[in-house]
C-alpha positions as CSV (number, residue, x, y, z in Angstrom):
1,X,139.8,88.8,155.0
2,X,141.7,88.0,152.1
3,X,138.5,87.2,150.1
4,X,137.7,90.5,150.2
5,X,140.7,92.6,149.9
6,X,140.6,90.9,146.3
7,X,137.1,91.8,146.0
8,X,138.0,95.4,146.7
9,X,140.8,95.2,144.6
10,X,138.9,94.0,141.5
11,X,136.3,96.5,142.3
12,X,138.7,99.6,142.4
13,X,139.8,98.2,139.0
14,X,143.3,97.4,140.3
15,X,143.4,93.8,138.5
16,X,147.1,93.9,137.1
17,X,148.3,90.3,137.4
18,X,145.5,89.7,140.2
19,X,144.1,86.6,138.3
20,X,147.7,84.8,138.8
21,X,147.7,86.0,142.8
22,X,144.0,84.5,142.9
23,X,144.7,81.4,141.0
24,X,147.5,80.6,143.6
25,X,145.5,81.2,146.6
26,X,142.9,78.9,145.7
27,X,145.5,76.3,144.8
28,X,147.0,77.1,148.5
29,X,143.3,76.7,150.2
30,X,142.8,80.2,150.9
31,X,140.0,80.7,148.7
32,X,136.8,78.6,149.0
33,X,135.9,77.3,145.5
34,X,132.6,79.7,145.7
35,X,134.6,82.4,146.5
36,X,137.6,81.4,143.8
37,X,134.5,81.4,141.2
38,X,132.8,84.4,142.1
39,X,136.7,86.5,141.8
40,X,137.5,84.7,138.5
41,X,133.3,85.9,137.4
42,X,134.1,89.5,138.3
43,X,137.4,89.8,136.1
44,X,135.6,88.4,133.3
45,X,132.9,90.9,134.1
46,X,136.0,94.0,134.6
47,X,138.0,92.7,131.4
48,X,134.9,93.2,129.4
């Protein structure tokens, strides 16, 4: 659930100070590592 409500966010371009929000849920366990790397890839791919 969480996994994708950051997907959706990132994909509707709402990615103000998301990567600090993701960065502490994968540090929490909330994220798998797949799905921590596959958030972090679509920033970079956003931010471009």
């Amino acid at each position: 659930m969480l996994y994708r409500t950051l997907k959706r966010m990132i994909e509707r371009g709402k990615t103000k100070d998301i990567e600090e929000k993701i960065d502490i849920f994968y540090a929490a366990n909330k994220l798998t590592e797949a799905e921590y790397m596959e958030l972090i890839g679509m920033l970079s791919v956003v931010s471009e």
